[in-house]
C-alpha positions as CSV (number, residue, x, y, z in Angstrom):
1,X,41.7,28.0,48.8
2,X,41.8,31.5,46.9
3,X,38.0,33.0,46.3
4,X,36.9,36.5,45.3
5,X,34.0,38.0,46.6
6,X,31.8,41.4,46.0
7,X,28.9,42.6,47.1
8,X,26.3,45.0,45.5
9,X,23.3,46.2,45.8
10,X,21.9,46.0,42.9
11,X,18.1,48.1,43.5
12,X,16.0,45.4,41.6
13,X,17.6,42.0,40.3
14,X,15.1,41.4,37.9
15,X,15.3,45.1,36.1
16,X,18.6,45.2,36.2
17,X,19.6,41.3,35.2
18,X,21.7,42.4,32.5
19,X,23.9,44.1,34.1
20,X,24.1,41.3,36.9
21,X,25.3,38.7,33.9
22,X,27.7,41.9,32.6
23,X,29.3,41.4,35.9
24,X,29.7,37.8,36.0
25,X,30.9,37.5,33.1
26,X,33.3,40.5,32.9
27,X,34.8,39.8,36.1
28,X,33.9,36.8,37.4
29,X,34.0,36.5,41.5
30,X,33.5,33.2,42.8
31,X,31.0,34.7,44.8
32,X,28.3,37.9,44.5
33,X,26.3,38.8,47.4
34,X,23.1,41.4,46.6
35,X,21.3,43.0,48.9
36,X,17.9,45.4,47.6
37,X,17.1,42.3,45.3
38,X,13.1,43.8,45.2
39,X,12.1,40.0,44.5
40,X,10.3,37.2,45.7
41,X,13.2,33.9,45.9
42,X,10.9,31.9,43.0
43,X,11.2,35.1,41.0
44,X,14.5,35.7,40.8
45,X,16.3,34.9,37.4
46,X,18.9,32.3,38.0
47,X,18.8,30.5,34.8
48,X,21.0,32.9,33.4
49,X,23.4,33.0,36.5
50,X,23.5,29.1,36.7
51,X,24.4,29.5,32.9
52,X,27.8,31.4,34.0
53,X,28.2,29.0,36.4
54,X,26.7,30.4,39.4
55,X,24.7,27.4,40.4
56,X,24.6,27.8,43.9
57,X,22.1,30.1,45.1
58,X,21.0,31.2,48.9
59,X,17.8,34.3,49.1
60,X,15.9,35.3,50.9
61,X,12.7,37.6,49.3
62,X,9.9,39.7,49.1
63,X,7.8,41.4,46.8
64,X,8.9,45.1,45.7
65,X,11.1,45.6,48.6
66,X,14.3,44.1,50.4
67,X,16.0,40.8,49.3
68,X,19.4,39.6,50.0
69,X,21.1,36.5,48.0
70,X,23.9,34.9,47.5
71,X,25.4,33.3,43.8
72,X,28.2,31.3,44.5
73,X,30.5,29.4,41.7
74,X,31.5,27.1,45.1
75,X,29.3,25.1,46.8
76,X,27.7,26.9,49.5
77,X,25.2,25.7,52.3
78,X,22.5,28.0,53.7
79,X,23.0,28.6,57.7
80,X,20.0,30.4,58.6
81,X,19.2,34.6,58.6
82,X,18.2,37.1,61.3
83,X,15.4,39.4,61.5
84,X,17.2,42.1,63.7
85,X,14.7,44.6,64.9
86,X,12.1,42.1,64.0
87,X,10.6,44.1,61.1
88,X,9.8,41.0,59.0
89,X,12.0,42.1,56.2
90,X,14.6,39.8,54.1
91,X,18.0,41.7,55.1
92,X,20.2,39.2,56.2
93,X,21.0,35.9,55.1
94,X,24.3,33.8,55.6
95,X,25.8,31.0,54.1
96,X,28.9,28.3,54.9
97,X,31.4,27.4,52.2
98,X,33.1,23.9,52.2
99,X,35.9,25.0,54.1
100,X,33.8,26.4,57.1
101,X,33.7,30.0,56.0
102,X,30.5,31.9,56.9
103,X,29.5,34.6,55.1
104,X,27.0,36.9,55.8
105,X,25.1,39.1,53.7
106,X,23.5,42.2,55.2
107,X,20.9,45.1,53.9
108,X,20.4,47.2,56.7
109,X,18.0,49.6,57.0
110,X,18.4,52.9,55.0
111,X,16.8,54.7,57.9
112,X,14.5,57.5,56.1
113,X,15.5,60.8,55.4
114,X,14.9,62.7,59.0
115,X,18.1,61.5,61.6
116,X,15.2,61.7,64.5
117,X,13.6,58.6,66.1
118,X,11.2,60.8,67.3
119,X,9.8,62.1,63.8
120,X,10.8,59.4,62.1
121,X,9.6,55.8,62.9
122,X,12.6,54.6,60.3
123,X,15.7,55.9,61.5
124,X,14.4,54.2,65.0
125,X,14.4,50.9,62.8
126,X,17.7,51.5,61.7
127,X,19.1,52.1,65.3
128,X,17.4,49.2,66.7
129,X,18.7,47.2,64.1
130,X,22.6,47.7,64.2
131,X,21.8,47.3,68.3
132,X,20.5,43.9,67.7
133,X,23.8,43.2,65.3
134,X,25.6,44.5,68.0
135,X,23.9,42.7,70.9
136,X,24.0,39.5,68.5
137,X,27.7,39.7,68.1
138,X,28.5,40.4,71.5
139,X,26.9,36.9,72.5
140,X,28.2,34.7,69.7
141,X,31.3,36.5,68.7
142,X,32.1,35.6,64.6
143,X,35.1,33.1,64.0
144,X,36.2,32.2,60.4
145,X,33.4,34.6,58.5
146,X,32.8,37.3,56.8
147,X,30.1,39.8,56.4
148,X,29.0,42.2,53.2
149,X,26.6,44.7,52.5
150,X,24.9,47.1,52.1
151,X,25.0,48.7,55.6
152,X,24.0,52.0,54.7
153,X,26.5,53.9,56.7
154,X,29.6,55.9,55.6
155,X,31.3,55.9,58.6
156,X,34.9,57.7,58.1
157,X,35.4,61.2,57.1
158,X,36.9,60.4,53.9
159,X,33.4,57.6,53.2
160,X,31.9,61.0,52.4
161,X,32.3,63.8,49.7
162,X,31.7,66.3,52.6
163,X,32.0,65.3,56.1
164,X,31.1,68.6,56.9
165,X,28.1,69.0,54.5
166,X,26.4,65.3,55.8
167,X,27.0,65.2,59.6
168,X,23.3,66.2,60.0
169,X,22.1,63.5,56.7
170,X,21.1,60.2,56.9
171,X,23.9,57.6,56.6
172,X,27.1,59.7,58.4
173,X,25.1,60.9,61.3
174,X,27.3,60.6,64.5
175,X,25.0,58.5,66.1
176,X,24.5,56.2,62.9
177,X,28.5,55.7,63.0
178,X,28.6,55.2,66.7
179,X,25.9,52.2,66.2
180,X,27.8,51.0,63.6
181,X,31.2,51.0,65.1
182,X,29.8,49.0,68.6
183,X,28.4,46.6,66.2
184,X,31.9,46.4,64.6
185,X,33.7,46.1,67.2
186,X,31.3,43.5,69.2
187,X,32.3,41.3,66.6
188,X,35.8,42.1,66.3
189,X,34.8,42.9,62.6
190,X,37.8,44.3,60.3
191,X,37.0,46.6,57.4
192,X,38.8,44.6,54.6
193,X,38.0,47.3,52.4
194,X,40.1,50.4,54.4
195,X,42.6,47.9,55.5
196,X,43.6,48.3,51.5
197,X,43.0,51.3,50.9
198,X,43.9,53.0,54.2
199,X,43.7,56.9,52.7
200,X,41.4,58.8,50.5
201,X,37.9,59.3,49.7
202,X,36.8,55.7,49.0
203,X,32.7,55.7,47.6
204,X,30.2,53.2,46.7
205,X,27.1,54.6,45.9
206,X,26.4,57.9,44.1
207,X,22.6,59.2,44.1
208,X,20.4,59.1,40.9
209,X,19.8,63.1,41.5
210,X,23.1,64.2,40.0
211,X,22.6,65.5,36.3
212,X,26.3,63.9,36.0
213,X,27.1,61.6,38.9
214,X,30.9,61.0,37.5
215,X,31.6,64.8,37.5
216,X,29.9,66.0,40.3
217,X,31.8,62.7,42.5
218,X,29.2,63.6,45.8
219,X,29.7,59.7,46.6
220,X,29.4,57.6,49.6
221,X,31.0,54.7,51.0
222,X,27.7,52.7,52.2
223,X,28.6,49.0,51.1
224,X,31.4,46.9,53.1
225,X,33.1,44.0,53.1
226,X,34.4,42.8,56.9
227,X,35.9,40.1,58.2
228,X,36.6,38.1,61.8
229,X,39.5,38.9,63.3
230,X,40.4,35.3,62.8
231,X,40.8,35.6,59.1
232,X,41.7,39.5,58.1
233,X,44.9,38.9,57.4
234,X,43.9,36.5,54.5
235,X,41.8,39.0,52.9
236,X,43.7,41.5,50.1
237,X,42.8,43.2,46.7
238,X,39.9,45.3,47.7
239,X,38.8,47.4,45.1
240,X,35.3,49.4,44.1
241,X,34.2,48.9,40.7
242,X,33.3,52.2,40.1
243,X,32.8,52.0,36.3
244,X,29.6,49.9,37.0
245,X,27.9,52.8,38.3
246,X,27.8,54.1,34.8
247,X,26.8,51.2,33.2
248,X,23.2,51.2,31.0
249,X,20.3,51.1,33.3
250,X,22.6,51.1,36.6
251,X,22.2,50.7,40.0
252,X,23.0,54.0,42.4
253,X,25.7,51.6,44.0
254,X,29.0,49.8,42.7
255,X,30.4,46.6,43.9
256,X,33.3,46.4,46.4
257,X,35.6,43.2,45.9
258,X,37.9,41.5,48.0
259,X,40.1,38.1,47.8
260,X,40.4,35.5,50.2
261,X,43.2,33.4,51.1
262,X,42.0,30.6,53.2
């Protein structure tokens, strides 16, 4: 069984459902995780993604903020979700494909703007957060899955367009990477997405501040694809779909695909 999957966080799946179906139907993954969905599950357009084919839906919601889901051309059962940190927000939510492949779909916390627990309750949240991944993986270590997101880390030098200019900004902090990489590597996670492309700067997201995003590339590898050790070696054909950032109305992020051989 060959699937491709991406994952994007598309800041508001209602506002931005046309560019959602522009995705579906211009490139056409079997499977399309979002994270940032800003939407309550009842109120989030799926006639027009069940139209395409996507019938099989798994969300989790809230109003205005937060939201993960899952549209799936294969048949996909829901296994549950995790409130790490227990902050009572819809960040996580998994789901098992008919051949017993689990994916997980994760919107971790962004963390605020200030990398100081002390000043700043958020970037606490976000620490505690990736712990509680960490601790979670440690204890039932992840066979046969897969996990995407939005984790709202750059971890590697070249995840950044300065690693210089960001070591002190939210999202390539040492201590953010650190938390990151324990979580990581509690679960034996591989990052399908720098197993391809091993070298160069690699980004994701690219902030709605720049006049001209494109030419002033200050980009930032936030959203990754992983994968148990189990299975990496069946994953190939990552690939960031940068254009999409430019699209009308866009998200700040583009979606990163991978393939699955399994």
């Amino acid at each position: 069984m060959s699937f491709t999957l991406a994952t994007w966080n598309i800041n508001s799946v209602r506002l931005r459902e046309p560019i959602v179906l522009k995705l579906l139907q211009e490139e056409a993954p079997d499977i399309l995780c979002l994270q940032e969905c800003k939407s309550p599950v009842e109120k989030i357009p799926l006639e027009g993604f069940a139209a395409l084919g996507y019938t099989h839906v798994i969300a989790r919601g809230q109003k205005g903020y937060n939201g993960v889901a899952i549209l799936s051309k294969l048949p996909i059962r829901d296994v549950g979700d995790m409130d790490f940190a227990a902050l009572g927000h819809a960040r996580h939510v998994a789901g098992e494909l008919e051949n017993g492949v689990v994916i997980h779909n994760f919107y971790v916390p962004a963390g605020g703007d200030v990398p100081d627990r002390e000043v700043n309750v958020k970037f606490g949240q976000k620490l505690d957060y990736l712990t509680e991944m960490r601790d979670w993986f440690r204890e039932d270590k992840p066979g046969k899955s897969i996990l995407v997101g939005d984790l709202n880390i750059a971890p590697r030098e070249d995840d950044v367009w300065s690693h210089k200019q960001l070591l002190k900004v939210v999202s390539h902090t040492p201590v953010e990477v650190e938390h990151l990489g324990d979580a990581q590597e509690a679960g034996n996670w591989t990052d399908v997405t720098r197993a391809d492309i091993p070298e160069g700067q690699l980004y994701s997201w690219w902030s709605y501040r720049a006049k001209d995003w494109d030419a002033a590339d200050k980009g930032r590898r936030l959203d990754h694809i992983w994968a148990s050790d189990d299975i990496k070696s069946a994953a190939h054909s990552s690939r960031i779909l940068r254009a999409a950032r430019g699209w009308e109305k866009p998200s700040d992020h583009a979606p990163v695909f991978a393939t699955f051989d399994l």
